[in-house]
N, C-alpha and C positions, 0 to 999 in steps of 0.2 A: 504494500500500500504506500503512495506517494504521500509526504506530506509537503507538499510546494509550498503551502500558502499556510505558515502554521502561524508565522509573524503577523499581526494586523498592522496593516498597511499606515502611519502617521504621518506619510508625506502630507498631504492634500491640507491636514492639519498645520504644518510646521512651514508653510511657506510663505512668510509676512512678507517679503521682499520693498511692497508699495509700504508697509506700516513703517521698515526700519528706514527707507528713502524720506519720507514724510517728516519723521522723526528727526534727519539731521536735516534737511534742508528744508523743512517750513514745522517748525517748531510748534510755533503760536496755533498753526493749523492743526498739528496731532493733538495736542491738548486738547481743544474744541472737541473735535472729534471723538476722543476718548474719554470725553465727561457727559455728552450727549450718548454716547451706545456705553452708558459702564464700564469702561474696562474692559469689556467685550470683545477682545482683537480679532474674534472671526467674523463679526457681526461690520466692524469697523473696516476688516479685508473687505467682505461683501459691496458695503457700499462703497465702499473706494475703487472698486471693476465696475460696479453695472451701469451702463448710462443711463443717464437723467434727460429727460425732454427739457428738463427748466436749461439746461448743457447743449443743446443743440444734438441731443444723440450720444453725445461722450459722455464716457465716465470719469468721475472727479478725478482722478488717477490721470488720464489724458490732460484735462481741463490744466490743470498744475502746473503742464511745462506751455500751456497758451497764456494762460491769463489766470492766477492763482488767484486772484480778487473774487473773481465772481464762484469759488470754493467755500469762500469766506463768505459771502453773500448769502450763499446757498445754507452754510451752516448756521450763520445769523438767524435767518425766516426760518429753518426750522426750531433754532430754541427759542424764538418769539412768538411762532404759530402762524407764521404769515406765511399761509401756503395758497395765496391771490398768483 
C-alpha cells in the first residue's frame, strides 16, 4: 500500500508572499489591513488577490504598485461603512 500523500499539504497555507511585500513597503497599509480582518492573515491574503470592481477589476495587491492611494481609500470606506 502507497502512502504518497500521508503529509497534509500546508503550502496553500504558508504562502503570505503579498502580506510580507505589504509589510515592508506600505507599512501604514498592512496595519489597516490587519486590524480591519483581525489578524486574520488568510483572510487579509484573500482580499489582497481578489479584484474589487471599486479597482477597476484589480486586486489591491495589483492596485499597490498603480496607485497605493486608492488601497487606502478602499480601506478607509470600509472601516467607515461607506460602501456608496
Amino acid at each position: 500500500m502507497s502512502h504518497q500523500n500521508t503529509k497534509p499539504s500546508v503550502e496553500k497555507h504558508t504562502n503570505f508572499a503579498e502580506l510580507e511585500h505589504l509589510k515592508t513597503d506600505h507599512f501604514d497599509i498592512y496595519q489597516e489591513l490587519m486590524k480591519q480582518f483581525k489578524y486574520d492573515e488568510r483572510v487579509c491574503q484573500e482580499w489582497l488577490n481578489k479584484p474589487k470592481p471599486l479597482l477597476q477589476g484589480k486586486s489591491p495587491f495589483e492596485q499597490l504598485s498603480i496607485n497605493a492611494d486608492e488601497v487606502v481609500g478602499m480601506l478607509v470606506r470600509m472601516r467607515t461603512g461607506d460602501f456608496s
